[in-house]
C-alpha positions as CSV (number, residue, x, y, z in Angstrom):
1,X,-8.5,-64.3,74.0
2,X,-10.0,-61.2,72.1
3,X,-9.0,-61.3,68.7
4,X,-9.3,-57.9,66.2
5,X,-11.1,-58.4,63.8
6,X,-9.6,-58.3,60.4
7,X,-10.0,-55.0,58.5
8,X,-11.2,-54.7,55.1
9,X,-11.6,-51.5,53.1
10,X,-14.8,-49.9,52.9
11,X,-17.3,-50.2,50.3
12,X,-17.7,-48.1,48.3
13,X,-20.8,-47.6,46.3
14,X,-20.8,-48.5,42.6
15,X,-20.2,-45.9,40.3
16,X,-21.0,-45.2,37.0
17,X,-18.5,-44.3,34.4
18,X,-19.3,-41.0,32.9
19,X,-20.0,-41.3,28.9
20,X,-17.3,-40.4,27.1
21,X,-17.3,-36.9,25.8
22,X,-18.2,-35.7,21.9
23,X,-16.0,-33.8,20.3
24,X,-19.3,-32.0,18.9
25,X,-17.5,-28.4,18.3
26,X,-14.7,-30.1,16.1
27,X,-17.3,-31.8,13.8
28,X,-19.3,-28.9,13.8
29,X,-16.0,-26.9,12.6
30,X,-15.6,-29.3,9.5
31,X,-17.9,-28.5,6.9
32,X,-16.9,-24.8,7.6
33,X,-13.1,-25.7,7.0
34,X,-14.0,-27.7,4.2
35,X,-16.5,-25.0,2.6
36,X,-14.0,-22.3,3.4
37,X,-11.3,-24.3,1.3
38,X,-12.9,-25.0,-1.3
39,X,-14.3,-21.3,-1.6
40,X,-11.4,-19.7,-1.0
41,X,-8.4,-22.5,-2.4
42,X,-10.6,-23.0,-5.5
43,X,-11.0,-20.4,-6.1
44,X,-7.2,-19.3,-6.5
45,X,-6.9,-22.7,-8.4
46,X,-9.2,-21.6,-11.4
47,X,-8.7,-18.4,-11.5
48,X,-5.6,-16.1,-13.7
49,X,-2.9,-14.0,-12.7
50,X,-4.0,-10.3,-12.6
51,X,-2.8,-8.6,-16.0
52,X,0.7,-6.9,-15.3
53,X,1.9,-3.9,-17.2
54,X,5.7,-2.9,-17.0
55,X,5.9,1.4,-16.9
56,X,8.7,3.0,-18.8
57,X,10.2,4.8,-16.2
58,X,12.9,2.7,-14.6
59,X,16.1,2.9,-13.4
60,X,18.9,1.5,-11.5
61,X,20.0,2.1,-7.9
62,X,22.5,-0.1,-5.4
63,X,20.3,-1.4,-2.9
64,X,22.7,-3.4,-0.1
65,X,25.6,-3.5,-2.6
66,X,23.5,-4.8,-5.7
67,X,23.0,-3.4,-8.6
68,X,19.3,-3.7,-8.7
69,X,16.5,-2.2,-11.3
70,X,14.1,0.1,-9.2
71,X,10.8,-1.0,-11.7
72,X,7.1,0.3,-11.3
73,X,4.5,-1.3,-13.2
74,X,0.4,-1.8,-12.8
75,X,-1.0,-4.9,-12.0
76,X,-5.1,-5.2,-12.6
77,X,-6.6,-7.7,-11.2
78,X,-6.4,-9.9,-8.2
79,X,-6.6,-14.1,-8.1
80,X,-8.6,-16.2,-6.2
81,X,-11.6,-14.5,-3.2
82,X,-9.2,-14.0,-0.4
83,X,-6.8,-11.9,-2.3
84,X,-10.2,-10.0,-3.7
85,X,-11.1,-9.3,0.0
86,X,-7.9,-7.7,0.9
87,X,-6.0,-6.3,-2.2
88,X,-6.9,-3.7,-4.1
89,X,-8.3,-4.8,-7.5
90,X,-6.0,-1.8,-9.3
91,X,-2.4,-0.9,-8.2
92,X,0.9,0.4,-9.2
93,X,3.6,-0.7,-7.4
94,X,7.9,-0.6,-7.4
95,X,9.4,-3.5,-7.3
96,X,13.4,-3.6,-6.8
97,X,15.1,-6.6,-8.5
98,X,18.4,-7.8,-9.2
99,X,18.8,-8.3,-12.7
100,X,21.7,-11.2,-12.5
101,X,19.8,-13.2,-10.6
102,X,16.4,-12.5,-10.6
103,X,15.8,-12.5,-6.7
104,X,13.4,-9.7,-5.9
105,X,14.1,-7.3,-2.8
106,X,10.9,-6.1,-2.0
107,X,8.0,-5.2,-3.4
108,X,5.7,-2.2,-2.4
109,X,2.2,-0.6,-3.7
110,X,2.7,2.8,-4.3
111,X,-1.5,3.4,-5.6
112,X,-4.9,2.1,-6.0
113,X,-5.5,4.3,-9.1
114,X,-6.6,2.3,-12.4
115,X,-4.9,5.0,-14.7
116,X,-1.6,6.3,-12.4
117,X,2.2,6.1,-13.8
118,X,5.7,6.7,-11.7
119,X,9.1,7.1,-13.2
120,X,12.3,6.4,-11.2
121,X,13.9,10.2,-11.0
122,X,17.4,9.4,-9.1
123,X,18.3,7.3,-6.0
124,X,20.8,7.7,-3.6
125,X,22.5,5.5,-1.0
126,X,18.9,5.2,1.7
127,X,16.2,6.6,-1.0
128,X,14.9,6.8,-4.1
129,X,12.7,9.6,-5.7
130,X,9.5,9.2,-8.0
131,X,7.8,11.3,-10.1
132,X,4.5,10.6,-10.3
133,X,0.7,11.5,-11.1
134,X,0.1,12.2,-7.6
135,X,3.6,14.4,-7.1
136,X,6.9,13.2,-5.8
137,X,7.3,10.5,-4.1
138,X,9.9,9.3,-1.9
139,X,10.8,5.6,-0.9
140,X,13.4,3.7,1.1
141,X,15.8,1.8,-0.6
142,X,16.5,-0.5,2.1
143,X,12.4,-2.0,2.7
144,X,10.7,0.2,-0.1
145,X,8.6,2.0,2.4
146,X,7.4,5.6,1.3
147,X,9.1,7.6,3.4
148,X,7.4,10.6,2.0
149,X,4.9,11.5,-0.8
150,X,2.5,14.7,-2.1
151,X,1.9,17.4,0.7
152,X,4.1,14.8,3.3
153,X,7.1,16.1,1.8
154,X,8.7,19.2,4.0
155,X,9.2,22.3,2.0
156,X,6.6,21.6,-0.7
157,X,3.2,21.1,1.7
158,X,-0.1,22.0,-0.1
159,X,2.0,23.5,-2.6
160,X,2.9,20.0,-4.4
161,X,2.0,19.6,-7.8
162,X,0.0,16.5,-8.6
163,X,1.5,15.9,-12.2
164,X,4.8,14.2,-13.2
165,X,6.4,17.0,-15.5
166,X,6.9,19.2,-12.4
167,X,10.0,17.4,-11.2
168,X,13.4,16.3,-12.8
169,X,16.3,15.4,-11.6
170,X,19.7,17.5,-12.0
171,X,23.0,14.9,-11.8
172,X,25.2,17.8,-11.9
173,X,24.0,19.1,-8.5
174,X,22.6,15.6,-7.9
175,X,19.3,17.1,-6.4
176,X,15.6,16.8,-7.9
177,X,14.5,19.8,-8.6
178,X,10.2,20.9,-8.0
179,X,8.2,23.2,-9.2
180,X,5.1,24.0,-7.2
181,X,1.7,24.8,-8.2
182,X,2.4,28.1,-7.8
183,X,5.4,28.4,-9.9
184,X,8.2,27.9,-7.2
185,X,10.9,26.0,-8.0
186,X,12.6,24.1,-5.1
187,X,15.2,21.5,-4.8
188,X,15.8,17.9,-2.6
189,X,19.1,17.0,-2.1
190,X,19.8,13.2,-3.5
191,X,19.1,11.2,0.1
192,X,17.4,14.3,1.4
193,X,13.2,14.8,2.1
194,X,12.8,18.2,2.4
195,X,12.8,20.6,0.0
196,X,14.5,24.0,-0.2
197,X,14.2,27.2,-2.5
198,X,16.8,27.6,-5.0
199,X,18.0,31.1,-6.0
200,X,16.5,33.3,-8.7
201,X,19.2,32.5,-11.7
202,X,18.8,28.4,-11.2
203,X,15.3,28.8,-10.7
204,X,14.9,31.2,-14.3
205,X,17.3,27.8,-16.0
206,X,14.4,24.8,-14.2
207,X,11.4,27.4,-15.0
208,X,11.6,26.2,-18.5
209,X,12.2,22.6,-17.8
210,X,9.6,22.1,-15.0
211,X,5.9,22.4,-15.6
212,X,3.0,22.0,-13.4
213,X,0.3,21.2,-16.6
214,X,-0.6,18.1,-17.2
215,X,0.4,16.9,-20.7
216,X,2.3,13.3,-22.7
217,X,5.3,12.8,-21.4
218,X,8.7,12.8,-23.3
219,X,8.9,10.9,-26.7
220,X,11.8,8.0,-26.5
221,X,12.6,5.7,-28.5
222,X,13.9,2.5,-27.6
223,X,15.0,1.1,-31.2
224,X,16.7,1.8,-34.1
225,X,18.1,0.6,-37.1
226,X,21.7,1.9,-36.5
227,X,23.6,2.3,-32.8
228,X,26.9,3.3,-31.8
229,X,28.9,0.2,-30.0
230,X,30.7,0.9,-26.6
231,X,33.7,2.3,-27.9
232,X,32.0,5.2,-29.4
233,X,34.0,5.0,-32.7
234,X,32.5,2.1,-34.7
235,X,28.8,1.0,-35.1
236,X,26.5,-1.5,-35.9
237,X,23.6,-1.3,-38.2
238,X,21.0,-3.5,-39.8
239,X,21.2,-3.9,-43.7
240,X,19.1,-6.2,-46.3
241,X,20.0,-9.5,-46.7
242,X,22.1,-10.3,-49.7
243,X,21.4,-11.6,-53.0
244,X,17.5,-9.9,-52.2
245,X,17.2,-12.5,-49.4
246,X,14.4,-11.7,-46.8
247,X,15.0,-10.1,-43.5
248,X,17.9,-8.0,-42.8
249,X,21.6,-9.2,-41.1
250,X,24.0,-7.2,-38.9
251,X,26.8,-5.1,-40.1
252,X,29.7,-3.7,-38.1
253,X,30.3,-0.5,-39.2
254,X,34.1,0.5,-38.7
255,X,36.0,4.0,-38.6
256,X,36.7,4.2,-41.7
257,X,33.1,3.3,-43.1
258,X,33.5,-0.6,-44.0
259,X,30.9,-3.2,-43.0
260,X,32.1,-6.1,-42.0
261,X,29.2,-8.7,-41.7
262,X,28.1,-10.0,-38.1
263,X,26.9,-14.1,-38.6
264,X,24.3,-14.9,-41.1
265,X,21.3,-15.2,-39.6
266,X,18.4,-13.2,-40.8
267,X,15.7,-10.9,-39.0
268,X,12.5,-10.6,-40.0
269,X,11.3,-7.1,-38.9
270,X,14.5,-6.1,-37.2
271,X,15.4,-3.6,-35.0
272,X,18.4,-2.8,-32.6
273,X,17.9,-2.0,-29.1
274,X,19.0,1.1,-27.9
275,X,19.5,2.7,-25.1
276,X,19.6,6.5,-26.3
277,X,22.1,6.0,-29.3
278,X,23.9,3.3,-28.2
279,X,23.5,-0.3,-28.9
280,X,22.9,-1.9,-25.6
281,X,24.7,-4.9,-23.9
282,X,27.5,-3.6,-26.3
283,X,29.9,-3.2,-22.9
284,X,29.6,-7.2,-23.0
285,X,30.5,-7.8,-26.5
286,X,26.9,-8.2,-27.7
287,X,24.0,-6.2,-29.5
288,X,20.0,-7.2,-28.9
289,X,17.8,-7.5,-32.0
290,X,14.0,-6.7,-31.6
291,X,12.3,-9.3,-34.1
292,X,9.7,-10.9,-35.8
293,X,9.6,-14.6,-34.3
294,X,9.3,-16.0,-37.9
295,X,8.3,-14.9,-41.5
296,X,4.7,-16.5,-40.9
297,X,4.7,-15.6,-37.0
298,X,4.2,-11.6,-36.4
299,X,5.3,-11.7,-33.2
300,X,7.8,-10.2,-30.9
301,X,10.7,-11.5,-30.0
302,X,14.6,-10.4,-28.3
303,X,17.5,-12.3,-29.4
304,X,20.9,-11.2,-28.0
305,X,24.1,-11.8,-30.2
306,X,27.4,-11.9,-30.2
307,X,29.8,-9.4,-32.1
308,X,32.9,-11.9,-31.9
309,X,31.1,-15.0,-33.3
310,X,28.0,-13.7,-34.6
311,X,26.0,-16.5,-33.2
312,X,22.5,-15.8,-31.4
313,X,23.5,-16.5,-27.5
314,X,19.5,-16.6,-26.3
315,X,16.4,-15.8,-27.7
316,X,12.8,-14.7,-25.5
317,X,9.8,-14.2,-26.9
318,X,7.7,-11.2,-25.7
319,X,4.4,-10.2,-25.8
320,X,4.6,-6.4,-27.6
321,X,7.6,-4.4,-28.7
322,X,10.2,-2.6,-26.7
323,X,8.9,0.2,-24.6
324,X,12.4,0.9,-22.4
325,X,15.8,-0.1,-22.5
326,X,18.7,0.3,-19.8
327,X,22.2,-0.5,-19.2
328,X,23.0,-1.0,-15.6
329,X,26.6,-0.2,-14.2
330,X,27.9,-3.5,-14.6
331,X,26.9,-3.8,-18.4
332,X,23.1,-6.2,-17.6
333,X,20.7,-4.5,-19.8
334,X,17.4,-4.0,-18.5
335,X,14.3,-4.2,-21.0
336,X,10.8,-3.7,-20.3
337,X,8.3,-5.0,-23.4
338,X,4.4,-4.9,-22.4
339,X,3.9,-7.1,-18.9
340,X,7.7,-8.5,-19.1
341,X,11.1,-7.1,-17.6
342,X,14.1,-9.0,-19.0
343,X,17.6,-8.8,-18.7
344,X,20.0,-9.3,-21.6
345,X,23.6,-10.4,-19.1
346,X,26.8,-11.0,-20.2
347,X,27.2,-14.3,-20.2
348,X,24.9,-14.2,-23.6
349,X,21.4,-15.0,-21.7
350,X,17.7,-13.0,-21.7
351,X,15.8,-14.0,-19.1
352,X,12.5,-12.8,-18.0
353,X,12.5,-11.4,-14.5
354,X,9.5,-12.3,-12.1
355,X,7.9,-9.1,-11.4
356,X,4.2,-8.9,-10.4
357,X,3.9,-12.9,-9.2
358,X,2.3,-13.0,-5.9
359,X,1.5,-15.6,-3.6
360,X,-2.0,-17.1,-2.4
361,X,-2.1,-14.5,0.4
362,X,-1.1,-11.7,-2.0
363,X,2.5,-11.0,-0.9
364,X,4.6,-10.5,-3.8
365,X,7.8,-12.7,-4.4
């Protein structure tokens, strides 16, 4: 009987494995990685933070139902290569911090001048309104965007004035009033962008306030050795020690002209820190004394005290004297003093706010 033969499966002809692949790219990609972190990381590790100067002309605003300082300042300088390829090496920017806790809102570059200033004219509910050596400028509270700035704004075109002295602010009308370079004088309602003439008798009363040349800006003064306290009717003022002691001590001057003594301690090189004439962080039952650190140590220092006890609540050293101080609406004292913003708070501390600090990438925080 025919039997099938059994089937087997083919053969099939002997194959080589392939090699295994190189990852040649990747290794090629190494020393660059390596190269570009040490160029670039080491760079950030050895080098400073940029030199930051705080600008006089600060202010207050409510930004998402905080009371927050609106703060320009300069910042020279950039750290480490990959901030020097994409930041500019000079710029003034706005920052907009909250003074009880420190937390920053935003932080935006308003210029890439080396000698440029802004102060804080007024700010409304959505914007805010600078005066500065390039004309007005006007941000967004909510992001700090410029939402307009020089010819940009409507109603003032190629008629801007590049210098700070030709705008003010009026709180009465609450509008910032302009004067163009040819004399105009126009006005932006607070939260408003365009600008609008005014009539003849309010333009005559801002003709003399307003100018378009170039020039030093108002004298303040930031210090003093006598202040009026919150309630307007007594004082406080620094006097010499007794018995010929060194330094000088705080007095509380009453209605009817007595001094009654505030603690014991001594400061060398005292003043009190005003905002106009009136003692600030008084609304919080303290006064701020502008210092000498020590007899033998000729620098600055901020110590905040206490007109119940007398006791110093905090002290922060500083690196130059008081340019700029201001009470917010809920009694924090803002201070600016060289490259530092501080805030003097109720609850009897100073504390230096983080303005300026900026990440490896640049962003500020």
């Amino acid at each position: 009987m025919y039997r099938t033969p059994p089937q087997y499966p083919p053969v099939m002809p002997y194959q080589t494995p392939p090699p295994p692949r190189r990852r040649v790219l990747p290794l090629l990609l190494l020393p660059l990685a390596l190269f570009a972190l040490l160029f670039f990381g080491g760079s950030y590790a050895v080098s400073p933070e940029p030199e930051v100067e705080m600008q006089s002309g600060f202010a207050f605003a409510e930004v998402d139902g905080r009371d927050v300082v609106l703060a320009p300042y300069a910042r020279h300088g950039v750290r480490g290569m990959f901030q020097l390829m994409t930041q500019d090496l000079f710029q003034v920017r706005l920052a907009a911090t909250d003074p009880a806790t420190g937390d920053v809102l935003w932080d935006t570059q308003l210029s890439d001048r080396l000698v440029w200033e802004a102060s804080v004219l007024a700010a409304g509910q959505r914007h805010a309104y600078l005066a500065t050596d390039s004309g007005l400028v006007v941000v967004a509270l909510a992001d700090g965007s410029v939402v307009a700035e020089g010819a940009g704004v409507p109603g003032l075109g190629d008629a801007f004035a590049a210098v700070r002295t030709a705008y003010a602010y009026d709180p009465d009308a609450r509008r910032v009033m302009a004067m163009t370079a040819t004399g105009g004088v126009v006005a932006i309602g607070l939260d408003e962008v365009a600008a609008t003439p005014v009539d003849a008798a309010t333009a005559a009363a801002w003709s003399g306030r307003l100018s378009v040349q170039r020039g030093p800006g108002a004298p303040t003064s930031a210090t003093g050795v006598e202040a009026s306290l919150d309630s307007g009717v007594e004082r406080v003022a620094l006097r010499q020690a007794p018995g010929g002691a060194p330094g000088s001590v705080l007095v509380r001057v009453t209605a009817d002209g007595r001094e009654v003594p505030v603690g014991t301690t001594a400061f060398h090189g005292a003043r009190l820190v005003v905002d106009g004439v009136t003692a600030v962080a008084a609304a919080t039952g303290h006064v701020l004394v502008e210092h000498q650190r020590s007899v033998n140590d000729p620098g600055v220092a901020l110590s905040l005290v206490s007109l119940a006890t007398g006791q110093v609540t905090a002290t922060l050293a500083v690196d130059s004297r008081v340019d700029r101080a201001l009470v917010g609406p809920d009694g924090v004292t803002a201070v600016a003093a060289g490259e530092l913003l501080a805030a003097a708070r109720g609850d009897g501390r100073v504390v230096p706010l983080g303005i300026g600090l900026a990440d490896f990438f640049g962003a500020h925080r």
